[in-house]
C-alpha angles and dihedrals in degrees: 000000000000106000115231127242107254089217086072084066104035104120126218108265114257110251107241125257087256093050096048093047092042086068100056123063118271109246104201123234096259082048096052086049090054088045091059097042092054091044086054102041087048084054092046097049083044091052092039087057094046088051085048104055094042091051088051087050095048092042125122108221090245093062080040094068098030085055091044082047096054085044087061106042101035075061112039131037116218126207140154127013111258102180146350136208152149093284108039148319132266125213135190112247142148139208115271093224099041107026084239112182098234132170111229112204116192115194126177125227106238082057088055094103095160120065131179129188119222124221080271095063077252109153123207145148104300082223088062089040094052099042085054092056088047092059100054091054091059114245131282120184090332146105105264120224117241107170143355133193134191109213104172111269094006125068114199131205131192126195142163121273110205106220126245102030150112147192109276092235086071090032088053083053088043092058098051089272109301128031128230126279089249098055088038094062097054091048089051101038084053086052101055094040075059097051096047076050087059092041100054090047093055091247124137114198105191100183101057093155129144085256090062094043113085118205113215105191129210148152086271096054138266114329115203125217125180112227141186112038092184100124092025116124144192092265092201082188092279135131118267112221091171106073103197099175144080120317103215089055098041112142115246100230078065100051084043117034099018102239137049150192133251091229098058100028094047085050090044083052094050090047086061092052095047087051097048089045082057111044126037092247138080129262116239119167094215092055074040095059091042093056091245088125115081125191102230105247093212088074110104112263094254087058097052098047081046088051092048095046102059092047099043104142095232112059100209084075092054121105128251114246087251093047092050085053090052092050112125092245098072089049 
């Protein structure tokens, strides 16, 4: 057998403890503290999370929506009551870290006529779907949503309250009854610039009143926010044969032909506002039909043809949204 040189098998020296740490950086000794707090306060949150999720998985409803509950109100603070309706009631609130002004609506279930099912087969209130749509679009001229929570029976939203505002039906009483053209115009054109909003993002409102358009003031001017989204729906371009809104303000092509569209009736809607803005009365479309409602005269020329326009009893007469923007009297 032919011996083997013992070079073949000599191994490379290993380096020293003091040659292999002289080529990394020295961590001093406050640094290698922070290093360790960071490394066990990164295992904790990851355990934290898997407990977590094994808890969620092993939780009765009951402990769901008392835990959903704790979330909300460890976060928000609710006080007075701001408004009440057939659908739900909003109350004044704020963030707890921030100090944030909010709007907290709570809606029971069994009030939850309108449902939607998300891509996951997920249903929930067509009002939370299509403010959720509505924030990923970015807002334009509406409340935007910050939080929701599912608490059984009980759904709650919470929004931002700009601060200091308040619904145009008190702003309008505020003002002696009716505001000036001037300050008409910039609440309607900011209307209008909202509801193109709505209409590009394939939401249709249906209850745009002065009770559902909140007024922030300020030294720049009046700024206008849509509220209330409780009876809105995807429009998907399709006649509507259900109205859900309010009666006094029920489009015509409804009370006549049984359905309607979100174009005409949303501009018919804004028309009623308008007049009600104008006059020190309220709109109604049925004094409307029987000719008890007449446009002031002593409007300029542009803001009546305006007027006219949008409630205009056929509705294919009626102006598109991007048509009304486009009316002399913005300009």
């Amino acid at each position: 057998m032919t011996k083997r040189s013992t070079k073949e098998f000599k191994t490379p020296a290993l380096r020293t403890t003091e040659e292999s740490n002289s080529s990394r950086p020295e961590l001093h000794s406050t640094e290698r503290r922070d290093l360790r707090k960071r490394n066990l306060k990164r295992k904790a949150e990851d355990l934290e999370e898997l407990l977590s999720k094994k808890e969620k998985k092993t939780m009765t409803e009951k402990e769901k929506v008392d835990y959903q509950r704790a979330k909300f109100q460890e976060k928000y603070i609710e006080l007075h009551q701001l408004a009440e309706g057939n659908f739900g009631t909003v109350y004044a609130g704020y963030r707890v870290k921030d100090k944030l002004p909010v709007a907290i609506k709570h809606v029971q279930k069994h009030n939850m006529l309108l449902k939607h099912e998300d891509e996951n087969g997920r249903e929930m209130a067509l009002e939370l779907a299509v403010m959720l749509k509505l924030r990923t679009m970015g807002q334009s001229g509406m409340v935007f949503l910050l939080d929701w929570y599912s608490l059984g029976q009980e759904l709650i939203l919470v929004m931002e309250r700009p601060m200091p505002s308040d619904d145009l039906s008190c702003y309008i009483m505020d003002h002696g009854g009716s505001l000036k053209m001037k300050e008409a115009k910039i609440i309607l054109k900011q209307l209008v610039e909202a509801a193109i909003h709505l209409e590009n993002a394939n939401i249709f409102h249906r209850d745009i009143k002065v009770d559902n358009i909140l007024i922030e003031t300020s030294s720049e001017g009046p700024r206008v926010y849509l509220i209330d989204f409780g009876i809105s729906c995807f429009d998907d371009g399709k006649q509507h044969e259900d109205f859900c809104g309010d009666l006094n303000i029920m489009p015509l092509d409804w009370f006549f032909c049984g359905h309607y569209s979100a174009g005409p009736t949303t501009v018919w809607q804004l028309g009623g506002v308008l007049f009600e803005i104008l006059h020190k009365k309220p709109f109604k479309t049925h004094s409307h039909l029987s000719n008890k409602l007449k446009i002031n005269k002593r409007l300029s020329k542009k803001c009546q043809d305006f007027l006219r326009k949008c409630l205009a009893v056929d509705p294919d007469e009626r102006p598109t949204l991007e048509e009304l923007l486009c009316h002399p009297w913005f300009s």
